[in-house]
Structure formats: C-alpha cells, structure tokens
DRENFIKOL-436064 format. One line per field, with one value per residue: residue number from 1; residue in one letter; x negated, y, z of N, C-alpha, C in turn. Coordinates in Angstrom, 2 decimals, always signed. Each point is the difference from the previous one (the first is absolute). Layout:
! DRENFIKOL-436064
n <- (NUM  ...)
res <- (a  ...)
n_u <- (X  ...)
n_v <- (Y  ...)
n_w <- (Z  ...)
ca_u <- (X  ...)
ca_v <- (Y  ...)
ca_w <- (Z  ...)
c_u <- (X  ...)
c_v <- (Y  ...)
c_w <- (Z  ...)
This chain:
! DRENFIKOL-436064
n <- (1  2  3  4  5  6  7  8  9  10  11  12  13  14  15  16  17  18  19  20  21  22  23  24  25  26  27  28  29  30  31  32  33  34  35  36  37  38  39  40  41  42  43  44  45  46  47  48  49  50  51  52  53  54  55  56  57  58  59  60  61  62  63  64  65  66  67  68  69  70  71  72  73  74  75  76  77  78  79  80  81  82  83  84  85  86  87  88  89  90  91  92  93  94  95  96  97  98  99  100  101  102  103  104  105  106  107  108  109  110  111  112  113  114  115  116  117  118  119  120  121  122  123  124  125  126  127  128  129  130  131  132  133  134  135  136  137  138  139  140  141  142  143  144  145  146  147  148  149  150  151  152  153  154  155  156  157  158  159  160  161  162  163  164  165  166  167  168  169  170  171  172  173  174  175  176  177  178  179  180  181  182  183  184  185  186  187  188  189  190  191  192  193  194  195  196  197  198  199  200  201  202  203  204  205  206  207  208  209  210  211  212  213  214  215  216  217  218)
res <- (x  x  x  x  x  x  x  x  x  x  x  x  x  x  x  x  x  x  x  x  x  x  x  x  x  x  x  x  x  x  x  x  x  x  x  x  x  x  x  x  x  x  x  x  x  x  x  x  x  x  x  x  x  x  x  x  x  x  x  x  x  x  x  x  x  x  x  x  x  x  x  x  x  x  x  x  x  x  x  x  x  x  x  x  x  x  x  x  x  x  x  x  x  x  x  x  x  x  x  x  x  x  x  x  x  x  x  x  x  x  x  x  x  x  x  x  x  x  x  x  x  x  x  x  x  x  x  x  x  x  x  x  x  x  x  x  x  x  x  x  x  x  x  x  x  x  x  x  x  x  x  x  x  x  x  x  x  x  x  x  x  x  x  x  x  x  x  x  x  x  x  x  x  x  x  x  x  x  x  x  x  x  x  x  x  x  x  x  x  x  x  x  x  x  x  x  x  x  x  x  x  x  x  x  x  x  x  x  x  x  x  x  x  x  x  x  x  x)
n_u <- (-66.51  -1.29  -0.50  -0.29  +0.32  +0.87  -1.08  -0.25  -1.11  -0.83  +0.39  -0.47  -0.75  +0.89  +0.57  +1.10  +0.43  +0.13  +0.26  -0.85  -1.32  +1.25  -0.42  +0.82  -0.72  -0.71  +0.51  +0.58  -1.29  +1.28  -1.22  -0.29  +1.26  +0.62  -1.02  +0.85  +1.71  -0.73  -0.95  +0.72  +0.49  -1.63  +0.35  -0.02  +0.00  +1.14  -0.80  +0.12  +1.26  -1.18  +0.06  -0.35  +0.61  +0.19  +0.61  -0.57  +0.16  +0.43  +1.31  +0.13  +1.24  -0.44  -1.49  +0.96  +0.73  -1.13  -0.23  +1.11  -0.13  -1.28  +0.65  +1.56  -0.29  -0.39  +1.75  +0.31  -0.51  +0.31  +1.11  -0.48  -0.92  +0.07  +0.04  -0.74  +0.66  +0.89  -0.87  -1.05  +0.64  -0.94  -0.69  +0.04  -0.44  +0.53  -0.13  -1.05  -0.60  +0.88  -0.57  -1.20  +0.31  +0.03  -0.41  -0.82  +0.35  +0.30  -1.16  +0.03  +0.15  -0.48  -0.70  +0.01  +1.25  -1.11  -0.16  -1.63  -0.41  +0.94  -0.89  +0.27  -0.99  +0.25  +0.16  -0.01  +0.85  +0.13  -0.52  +1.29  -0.39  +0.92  -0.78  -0.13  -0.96  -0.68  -0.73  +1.86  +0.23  -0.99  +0.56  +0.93  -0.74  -1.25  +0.96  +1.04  -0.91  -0.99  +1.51  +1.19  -1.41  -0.08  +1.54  -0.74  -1.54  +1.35  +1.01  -0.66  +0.24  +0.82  -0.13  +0.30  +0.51  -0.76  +0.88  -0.28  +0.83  +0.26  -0.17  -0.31  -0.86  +0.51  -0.18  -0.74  +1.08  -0.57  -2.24  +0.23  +0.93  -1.07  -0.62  +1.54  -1.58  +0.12  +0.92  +0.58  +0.20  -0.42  +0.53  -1.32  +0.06  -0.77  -0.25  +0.03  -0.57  -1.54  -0.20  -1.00  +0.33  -0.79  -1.36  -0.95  +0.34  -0.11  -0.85  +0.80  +0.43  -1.14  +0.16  -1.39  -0.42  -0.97  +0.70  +0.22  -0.82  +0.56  -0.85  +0.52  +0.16  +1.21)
n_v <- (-6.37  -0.45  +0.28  +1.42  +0.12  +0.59  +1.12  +0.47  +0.63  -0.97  -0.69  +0.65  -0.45  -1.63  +0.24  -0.05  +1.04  -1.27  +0.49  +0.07  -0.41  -0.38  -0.92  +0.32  -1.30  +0.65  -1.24  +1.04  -0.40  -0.42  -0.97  -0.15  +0.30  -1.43  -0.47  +0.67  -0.64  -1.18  -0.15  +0.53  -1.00  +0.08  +0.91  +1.51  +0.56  +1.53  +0.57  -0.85  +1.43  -0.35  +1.25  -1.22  -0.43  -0.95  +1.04  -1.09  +0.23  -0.62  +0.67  -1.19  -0.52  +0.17  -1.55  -0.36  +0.23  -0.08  -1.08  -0.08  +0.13  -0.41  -0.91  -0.23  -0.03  -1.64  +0.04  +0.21  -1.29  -0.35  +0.83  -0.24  +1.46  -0.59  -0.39  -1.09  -0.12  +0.51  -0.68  +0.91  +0.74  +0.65  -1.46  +0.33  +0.07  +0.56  +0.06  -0.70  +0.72  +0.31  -0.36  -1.07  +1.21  +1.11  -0.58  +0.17  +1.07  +0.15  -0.78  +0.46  +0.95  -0.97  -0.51  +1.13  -0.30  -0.11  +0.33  -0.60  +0.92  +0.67  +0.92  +0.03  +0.72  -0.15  +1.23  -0.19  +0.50  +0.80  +0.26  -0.43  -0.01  +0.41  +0.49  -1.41  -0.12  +0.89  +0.05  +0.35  +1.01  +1.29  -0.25  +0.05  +1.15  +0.56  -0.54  +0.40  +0.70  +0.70  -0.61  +1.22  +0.97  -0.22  -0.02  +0.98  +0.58  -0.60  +0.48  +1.22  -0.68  -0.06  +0.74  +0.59  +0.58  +1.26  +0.72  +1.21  +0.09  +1.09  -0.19  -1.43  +0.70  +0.33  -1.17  +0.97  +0.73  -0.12  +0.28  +0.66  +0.33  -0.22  +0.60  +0.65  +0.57  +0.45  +0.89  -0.52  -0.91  +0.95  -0.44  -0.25  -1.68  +0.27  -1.25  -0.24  -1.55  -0.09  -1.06  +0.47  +0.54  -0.93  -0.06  +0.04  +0.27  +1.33  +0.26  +1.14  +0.40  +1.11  +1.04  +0.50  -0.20  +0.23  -0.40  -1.03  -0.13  +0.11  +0.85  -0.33  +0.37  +0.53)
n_w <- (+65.21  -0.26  +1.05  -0.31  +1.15  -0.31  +0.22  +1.10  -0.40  -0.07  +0.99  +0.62  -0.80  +0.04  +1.30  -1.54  -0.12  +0.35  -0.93  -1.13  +0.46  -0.37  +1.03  -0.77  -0.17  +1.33  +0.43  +1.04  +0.89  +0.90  -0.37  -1.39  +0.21  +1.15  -0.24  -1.08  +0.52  +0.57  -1.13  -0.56  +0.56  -0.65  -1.22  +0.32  +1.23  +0.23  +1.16  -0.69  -0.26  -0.91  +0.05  -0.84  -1.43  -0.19  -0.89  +0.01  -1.39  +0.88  +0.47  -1.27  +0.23  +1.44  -0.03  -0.61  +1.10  +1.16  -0.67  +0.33  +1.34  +0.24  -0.86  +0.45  +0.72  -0.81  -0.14  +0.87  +0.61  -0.76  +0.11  +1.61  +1.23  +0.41  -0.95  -0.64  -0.91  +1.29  +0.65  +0.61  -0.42  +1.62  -0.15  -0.76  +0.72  +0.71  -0.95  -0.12  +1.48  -0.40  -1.40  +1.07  +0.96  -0.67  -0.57  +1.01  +0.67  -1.17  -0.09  +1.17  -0.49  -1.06  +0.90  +0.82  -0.68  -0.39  +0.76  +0.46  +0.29  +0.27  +1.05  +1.21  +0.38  +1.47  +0.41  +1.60  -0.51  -0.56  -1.29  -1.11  +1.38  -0.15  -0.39  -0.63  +1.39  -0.83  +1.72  +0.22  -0.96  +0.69  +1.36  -0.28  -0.15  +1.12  +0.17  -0.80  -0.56  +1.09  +0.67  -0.99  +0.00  +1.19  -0.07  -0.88  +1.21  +0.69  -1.10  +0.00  +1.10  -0.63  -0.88  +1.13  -1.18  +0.86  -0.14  +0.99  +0.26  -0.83  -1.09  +0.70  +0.24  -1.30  -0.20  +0.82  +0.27  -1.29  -0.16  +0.40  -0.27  -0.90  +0.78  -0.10  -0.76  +1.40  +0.31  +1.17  -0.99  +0.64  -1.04  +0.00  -0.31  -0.99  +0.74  -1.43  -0.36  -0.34  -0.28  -0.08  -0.49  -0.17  +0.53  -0.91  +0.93  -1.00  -0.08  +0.63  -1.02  +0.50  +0.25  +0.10  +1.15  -0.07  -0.28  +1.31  +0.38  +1.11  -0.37  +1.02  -1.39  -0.41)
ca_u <- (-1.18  -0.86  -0.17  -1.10  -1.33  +0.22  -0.51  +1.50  -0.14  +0.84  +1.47  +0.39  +0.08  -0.02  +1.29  +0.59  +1.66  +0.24  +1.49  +0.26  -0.50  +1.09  +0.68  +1.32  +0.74  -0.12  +0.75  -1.03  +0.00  -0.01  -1.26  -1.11  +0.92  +0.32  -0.83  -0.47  +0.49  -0.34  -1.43  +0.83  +0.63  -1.01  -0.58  +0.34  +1.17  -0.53  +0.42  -0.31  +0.70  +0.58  +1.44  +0.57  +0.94  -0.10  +1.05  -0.46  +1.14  -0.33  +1.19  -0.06  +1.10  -0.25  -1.21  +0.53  +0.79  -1.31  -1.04  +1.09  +0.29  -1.27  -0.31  +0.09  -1.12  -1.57  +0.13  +0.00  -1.45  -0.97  -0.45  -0.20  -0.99  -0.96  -0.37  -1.53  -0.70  +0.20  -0.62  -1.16  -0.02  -1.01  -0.63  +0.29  -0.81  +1.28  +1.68  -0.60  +0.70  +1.40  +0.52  -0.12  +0.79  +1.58  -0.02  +0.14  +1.25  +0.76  -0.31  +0.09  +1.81  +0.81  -0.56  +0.73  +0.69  -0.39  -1.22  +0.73  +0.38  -0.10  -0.31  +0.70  -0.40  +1.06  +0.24  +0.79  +0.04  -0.33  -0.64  +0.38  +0.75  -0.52  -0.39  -0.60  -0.78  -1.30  -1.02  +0.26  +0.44  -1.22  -0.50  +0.99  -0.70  -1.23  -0.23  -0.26  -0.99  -0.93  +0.59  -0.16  -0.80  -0.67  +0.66  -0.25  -1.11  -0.46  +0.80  -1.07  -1.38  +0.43  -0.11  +1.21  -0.25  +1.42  -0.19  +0.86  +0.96  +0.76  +1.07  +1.53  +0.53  +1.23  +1.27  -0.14  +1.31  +0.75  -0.28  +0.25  +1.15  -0.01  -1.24  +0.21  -0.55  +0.97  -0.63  -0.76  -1.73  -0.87  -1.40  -1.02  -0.74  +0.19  -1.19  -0.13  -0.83  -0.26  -1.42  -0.55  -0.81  -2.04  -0.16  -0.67  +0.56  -0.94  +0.41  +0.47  -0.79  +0.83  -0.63  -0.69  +0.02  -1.07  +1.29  +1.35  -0.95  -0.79  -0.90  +0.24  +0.93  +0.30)
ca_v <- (+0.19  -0.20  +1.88  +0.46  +0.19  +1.54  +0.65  +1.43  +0.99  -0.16  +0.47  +1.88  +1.06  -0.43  -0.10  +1.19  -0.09  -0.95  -0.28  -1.13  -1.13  -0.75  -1.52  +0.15  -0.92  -1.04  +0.36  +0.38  -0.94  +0.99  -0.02  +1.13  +1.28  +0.18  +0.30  +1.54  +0.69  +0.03  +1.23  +1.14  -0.02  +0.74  +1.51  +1.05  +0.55  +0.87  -0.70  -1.20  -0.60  -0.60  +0.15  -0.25  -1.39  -0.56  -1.19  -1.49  -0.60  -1.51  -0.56  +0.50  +1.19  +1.01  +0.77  -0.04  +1.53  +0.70  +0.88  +0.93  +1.46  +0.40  +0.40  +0.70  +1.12  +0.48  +0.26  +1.38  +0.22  -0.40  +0.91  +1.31  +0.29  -1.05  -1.59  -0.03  +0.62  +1.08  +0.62  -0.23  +0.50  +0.80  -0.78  -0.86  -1.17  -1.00  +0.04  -1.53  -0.56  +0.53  -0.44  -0.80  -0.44  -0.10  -1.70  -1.37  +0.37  -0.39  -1.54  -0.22  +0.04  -0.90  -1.02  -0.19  -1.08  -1.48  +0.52  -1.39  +0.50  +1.15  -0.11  +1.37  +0.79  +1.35  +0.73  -0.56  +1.59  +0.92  +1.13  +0.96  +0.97  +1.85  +0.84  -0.70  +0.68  -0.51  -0.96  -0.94  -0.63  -0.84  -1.18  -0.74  -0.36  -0.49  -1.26  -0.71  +0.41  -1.14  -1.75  -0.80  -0.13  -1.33  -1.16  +0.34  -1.08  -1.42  -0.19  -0.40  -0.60  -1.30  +0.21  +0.34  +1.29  +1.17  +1.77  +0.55  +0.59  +0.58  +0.57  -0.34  +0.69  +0.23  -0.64  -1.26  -0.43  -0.96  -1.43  -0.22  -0.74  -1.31  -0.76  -0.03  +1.21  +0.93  +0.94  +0.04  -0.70  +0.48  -1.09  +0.47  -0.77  -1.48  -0.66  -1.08  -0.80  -1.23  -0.72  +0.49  -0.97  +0.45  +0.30  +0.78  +1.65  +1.13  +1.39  +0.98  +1.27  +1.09  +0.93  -0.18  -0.05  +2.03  +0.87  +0.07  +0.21  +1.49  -0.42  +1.21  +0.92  -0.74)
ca_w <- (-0.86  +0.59  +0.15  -1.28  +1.00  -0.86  +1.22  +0.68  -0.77  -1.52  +0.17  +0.11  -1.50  -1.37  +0.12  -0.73  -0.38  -1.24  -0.85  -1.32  +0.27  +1.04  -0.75  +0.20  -0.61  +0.77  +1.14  +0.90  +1.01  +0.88  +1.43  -0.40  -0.24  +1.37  +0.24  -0.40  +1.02  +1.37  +0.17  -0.13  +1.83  +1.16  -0.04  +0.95  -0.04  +0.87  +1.03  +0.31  -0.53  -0.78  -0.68  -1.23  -0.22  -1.46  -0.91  -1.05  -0.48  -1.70  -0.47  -1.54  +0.29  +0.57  -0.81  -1.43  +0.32  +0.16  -1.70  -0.77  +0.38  -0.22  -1.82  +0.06  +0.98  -0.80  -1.47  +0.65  +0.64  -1.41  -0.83  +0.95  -0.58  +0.76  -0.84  +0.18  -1.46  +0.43  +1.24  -0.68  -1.64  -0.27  +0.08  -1.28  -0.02  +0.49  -1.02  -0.66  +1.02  +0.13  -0.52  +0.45  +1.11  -0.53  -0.79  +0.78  +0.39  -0.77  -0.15  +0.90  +0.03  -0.92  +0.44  +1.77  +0.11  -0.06  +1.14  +1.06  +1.79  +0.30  +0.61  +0.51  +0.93  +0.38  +1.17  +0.84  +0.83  -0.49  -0.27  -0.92  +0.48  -0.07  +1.50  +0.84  -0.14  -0.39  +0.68  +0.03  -0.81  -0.62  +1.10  -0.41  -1.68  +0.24  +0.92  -0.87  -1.02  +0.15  -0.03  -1.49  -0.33  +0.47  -0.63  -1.26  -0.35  +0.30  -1.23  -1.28  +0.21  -0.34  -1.13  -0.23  +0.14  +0.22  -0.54  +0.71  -1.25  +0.82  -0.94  -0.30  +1.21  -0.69  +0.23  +1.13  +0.63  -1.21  +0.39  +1.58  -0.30  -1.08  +1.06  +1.48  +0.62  +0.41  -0.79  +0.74  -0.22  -1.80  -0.75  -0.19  -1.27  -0.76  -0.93  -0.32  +0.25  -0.74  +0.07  -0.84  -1.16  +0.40  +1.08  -0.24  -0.37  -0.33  +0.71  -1.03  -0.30  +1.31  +0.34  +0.83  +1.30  +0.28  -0.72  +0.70  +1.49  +0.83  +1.89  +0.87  -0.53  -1.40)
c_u <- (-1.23  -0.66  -1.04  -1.68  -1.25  -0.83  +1.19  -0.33  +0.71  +1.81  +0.19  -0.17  +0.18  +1.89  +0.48  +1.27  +0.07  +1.09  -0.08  -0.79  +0.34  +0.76  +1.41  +0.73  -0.82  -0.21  -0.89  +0.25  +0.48  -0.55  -0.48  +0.93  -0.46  -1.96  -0.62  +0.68  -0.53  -1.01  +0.79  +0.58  -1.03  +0.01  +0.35  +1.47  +0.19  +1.06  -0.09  +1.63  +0.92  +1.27  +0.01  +0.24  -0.70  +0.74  -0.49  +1.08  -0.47  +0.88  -0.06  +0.93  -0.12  -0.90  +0.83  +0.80  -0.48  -0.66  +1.21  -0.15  -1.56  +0.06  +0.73  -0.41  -1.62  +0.43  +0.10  -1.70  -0.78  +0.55  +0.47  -1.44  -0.82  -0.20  -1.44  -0.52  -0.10  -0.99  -1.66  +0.20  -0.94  -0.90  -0.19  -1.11  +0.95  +1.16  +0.31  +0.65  +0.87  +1.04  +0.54  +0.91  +1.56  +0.27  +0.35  +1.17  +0.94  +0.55  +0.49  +2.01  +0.42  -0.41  +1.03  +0.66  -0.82  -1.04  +0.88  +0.25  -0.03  +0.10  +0.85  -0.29  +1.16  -0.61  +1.16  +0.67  -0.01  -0.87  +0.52  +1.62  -0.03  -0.62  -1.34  -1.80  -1.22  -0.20  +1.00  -0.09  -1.73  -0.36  +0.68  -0.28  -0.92  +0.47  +0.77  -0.60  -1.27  +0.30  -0.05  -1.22  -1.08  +0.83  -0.26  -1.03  -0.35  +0.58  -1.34  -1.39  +1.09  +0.57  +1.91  +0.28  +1.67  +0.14  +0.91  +1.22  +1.60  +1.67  +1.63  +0.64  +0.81  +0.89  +0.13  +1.19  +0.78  -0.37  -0.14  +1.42  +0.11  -0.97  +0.47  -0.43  +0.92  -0.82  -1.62  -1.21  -0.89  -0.84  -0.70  -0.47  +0.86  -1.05  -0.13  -0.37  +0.10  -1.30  -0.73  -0.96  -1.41  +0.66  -1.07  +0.41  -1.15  -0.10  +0.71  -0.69  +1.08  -0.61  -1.12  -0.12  +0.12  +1.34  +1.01  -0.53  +0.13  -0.32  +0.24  +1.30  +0.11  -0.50)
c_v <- (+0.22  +1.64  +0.18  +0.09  +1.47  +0.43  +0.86  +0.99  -0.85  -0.09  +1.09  +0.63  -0.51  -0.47  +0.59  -0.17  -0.92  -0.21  -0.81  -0.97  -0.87  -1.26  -0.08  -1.26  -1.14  +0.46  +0.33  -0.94  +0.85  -0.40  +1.59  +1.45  +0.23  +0.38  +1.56  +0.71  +0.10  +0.98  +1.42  +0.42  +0.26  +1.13  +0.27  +0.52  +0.56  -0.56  -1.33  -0.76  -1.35  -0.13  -0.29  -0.98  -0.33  -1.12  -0.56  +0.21  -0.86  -0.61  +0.94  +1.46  +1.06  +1.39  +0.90  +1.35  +0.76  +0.83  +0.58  +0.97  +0.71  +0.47  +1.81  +1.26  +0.56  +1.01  +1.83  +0.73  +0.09  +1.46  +1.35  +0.30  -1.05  -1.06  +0.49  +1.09  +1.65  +0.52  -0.19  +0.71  +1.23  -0.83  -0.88  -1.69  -1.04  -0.37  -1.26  -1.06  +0.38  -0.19  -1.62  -0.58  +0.20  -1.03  -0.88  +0.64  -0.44  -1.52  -0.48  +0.37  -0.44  -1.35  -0.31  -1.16  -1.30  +0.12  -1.45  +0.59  +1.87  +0.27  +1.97  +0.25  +0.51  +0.19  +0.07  +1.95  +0.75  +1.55  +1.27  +0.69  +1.52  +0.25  -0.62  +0.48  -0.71  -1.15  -1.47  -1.71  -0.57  -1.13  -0.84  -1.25  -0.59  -1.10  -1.61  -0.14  -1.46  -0.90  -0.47  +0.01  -1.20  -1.35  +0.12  -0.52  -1.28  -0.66  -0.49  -0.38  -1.72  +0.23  +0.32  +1.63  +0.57  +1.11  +0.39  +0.77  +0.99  -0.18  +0.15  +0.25  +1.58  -0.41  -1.25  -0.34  -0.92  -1.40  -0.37  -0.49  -1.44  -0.89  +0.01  +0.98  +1.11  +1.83  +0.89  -0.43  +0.48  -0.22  +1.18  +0.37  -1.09  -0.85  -1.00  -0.54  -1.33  -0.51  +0.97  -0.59  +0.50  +0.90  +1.53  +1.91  +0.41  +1.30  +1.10  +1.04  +1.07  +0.94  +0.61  +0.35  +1.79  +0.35  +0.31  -0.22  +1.35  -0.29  +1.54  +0.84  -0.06  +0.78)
c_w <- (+0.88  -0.06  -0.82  +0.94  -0.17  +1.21  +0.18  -1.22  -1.43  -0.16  +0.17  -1.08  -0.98  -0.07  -0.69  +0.01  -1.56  -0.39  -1.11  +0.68  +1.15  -0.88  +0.72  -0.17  +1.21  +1.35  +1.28  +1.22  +0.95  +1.54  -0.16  +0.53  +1.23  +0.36  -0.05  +0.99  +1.09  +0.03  -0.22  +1.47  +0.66  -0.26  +1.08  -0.29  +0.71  +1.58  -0.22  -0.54  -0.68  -1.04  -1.28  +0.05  -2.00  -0.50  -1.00  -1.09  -1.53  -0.80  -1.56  -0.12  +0.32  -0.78  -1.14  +0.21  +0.27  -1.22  -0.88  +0.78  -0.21  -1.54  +0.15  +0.60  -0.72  -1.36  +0.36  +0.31  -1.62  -0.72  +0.59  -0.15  +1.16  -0.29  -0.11  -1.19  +0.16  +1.11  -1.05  -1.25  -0.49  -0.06  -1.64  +0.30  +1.03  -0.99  -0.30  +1.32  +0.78  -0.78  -0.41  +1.07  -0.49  -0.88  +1.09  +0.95  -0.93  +0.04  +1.67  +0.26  -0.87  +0.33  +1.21  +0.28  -0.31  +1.13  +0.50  +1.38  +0.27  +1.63  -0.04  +1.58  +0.82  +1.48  +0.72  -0.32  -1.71  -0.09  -0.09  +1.25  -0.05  +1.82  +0.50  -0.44  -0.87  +0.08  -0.09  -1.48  -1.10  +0.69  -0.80  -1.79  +0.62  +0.55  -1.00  -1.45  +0.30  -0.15  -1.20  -0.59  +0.35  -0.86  -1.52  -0.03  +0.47  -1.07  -0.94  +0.47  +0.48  -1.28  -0.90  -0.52  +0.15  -0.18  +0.76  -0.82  +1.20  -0.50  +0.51  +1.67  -0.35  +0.85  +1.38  +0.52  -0.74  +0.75  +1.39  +0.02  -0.15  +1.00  +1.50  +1.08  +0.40  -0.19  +1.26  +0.17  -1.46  -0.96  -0.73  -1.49  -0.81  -0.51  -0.77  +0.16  -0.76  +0.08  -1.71  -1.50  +0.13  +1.68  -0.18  +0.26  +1.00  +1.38  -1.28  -0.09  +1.05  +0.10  +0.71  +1.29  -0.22  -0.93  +0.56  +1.42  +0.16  +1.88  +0.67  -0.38  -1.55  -0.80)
C-alpha cells in the first residue's frame, strides 16, 4: 500500500490501538510487514544487544488457537477490576470513553481468529525470574518496547492498524508450544494486524500535561 506521508508528529499522535476499524477480509502485503520490521530493527536497545525475535503468524489455524486462548483470558480480563469501564470512575466525564474501549476490546477478542496476521514480540532471556534485579528486567522491557513501537508507527503510516495486547500471555507456554517458541524466549505482546478501513485517526482524548508533569520533585 502506497504510504500515508503522515508528518512524524502526525504519526506520533494519531497511531491508536485499532481494533473494529480493521479490514479483516483483505489480505496484508507482506513487502509492507517486512518493511515495518526492518524500521523496528533500528530502535534501541540496551548495550546494543539486540535481543529480540518476532513470530509472523499467518497461518488461519494457528491465528484460530491463538484467539481461543486470548477469548479465554479476555473472559477473565472482562469481569476482573481492570477492564476499561473500571479505571477513571472519579471522572464521570470519561464513562462515555471507557465505555468505548470496552466495546472495541470486546469486538477485538471475537474478531482474533479472522486477523490476517498476528505478530508476537519476544526477548532473547527472561523477566519474570525471582531475584532478578530491577535495572535488569526494565533494560529488558526498554529494549524491546521502542522496536515494537517503531514497527506500530511504520504500520499506520502504511495504513495498517495494530493494538498492543497482553492477554494471552495467560497462556504463553500453551502458545509457545503451538509456535515452537521455547520457554526461554519471552513473548512480550500480541499484535494484530490489518490494513484499516479510512485512514483518518484522531488524536485521543488524555489527560493534561500540568496534571501528570512534575519538575524537580513530585
């Protein structure tokens, strides 16, 4: 697909976690995939590392066991206290949009299995060791975070949209199983992906700067 020619700022604040406005019924170029990977292979990373890996999976099947174990995981996540309709509730002027995102969370784990490409983040090493320190395991986030984020906005400035998603890391040893992924290699993420219907996305509504800024001390 021919790129949106979007300025850096307008990709930086118009990238959303897109879940319903996704053409699920056509197919993604994978010039356009391999192109988001290579710009993702420049972020940073600490030492210079490189320690991640990404599993492409386009196989119908796969996609298809995948969104069984995520449904199952959103059906836990949908009526624990961290679903969207739950955070913001001293705010009544957020209810309208929150109530927005749990719709499209919804719409996004009954959709999963028709996603033309799911995309899975991993780290060479693990986090979740006991003992292991702080510094180690935020390097560890900081260094593959930027990657998938750079491969998110070269996504929608070829007009592809993605939503970072955790869920079904429940059950990563299931899909790591099913992907070959060994347990040593820790996936991160889950991203869908699809070419988007309209290109048009918005900045969001957020909180203001002087609300969550502090200079010098908190």
């Amino acid at each position: 697909m021919p790129k949106l020619n979007l300025s850096a700022d307008e990709v930086l604040t118009t990238t959303r976690a897109v879940r319903k406005r996704l053409d699920l019924d056509r197919a993604l170029d994978m010039d356009d995939i391999r192109q988001c990977l290579e710009i993702a292979l420049q972020g940073p990373s600490g030492s210079n590392s490189q320690g991640w890996s990404f599993v492409l999976v386009t196989d119908r099947g796969k996609i298809e066991a995948i969104a069984k174990y995520y449904q199952q995981a959103f059906a836990e996540y949908e009526a624990g206290p961290h679903q969207p309709t739950r955070h913001h509730v001293d705010n009544p002027a957020m209810a309208k949009t929150q109530e927005r995102v749990l719709d499209s969370a919804q719409y996004l784990a009954a959709s999963l299995g028709k996603m033309p490409a799911l995309l899975i983040p991993c780290c060479n090493g693990r986090a979740d060791i006991p003992g292991l320190p702080l510094s180690a395991t935020a390097s560890m986030f900081g260094s593959i975070l930027p990657a998938v984020w750079s491969f998110m906005l070269a996504a929608r400035e070829r007009g592809i949209g993605t939503c970072w998603t955790t869920l079904h890391l429940q059950y990563e040893r299931e899909v790591g199983a099913l992907l070959g992924i060994t347990p040593d290699q820790m996936q991160v993420a889950l991203i869908p992906m699809a070419y988007t219907i309209g290109t048009d996305f918005k900045q969001a509504p957020r909180k203001s700067l002087d609300s969550v800024l502090h200079i010098n001390s908190w």
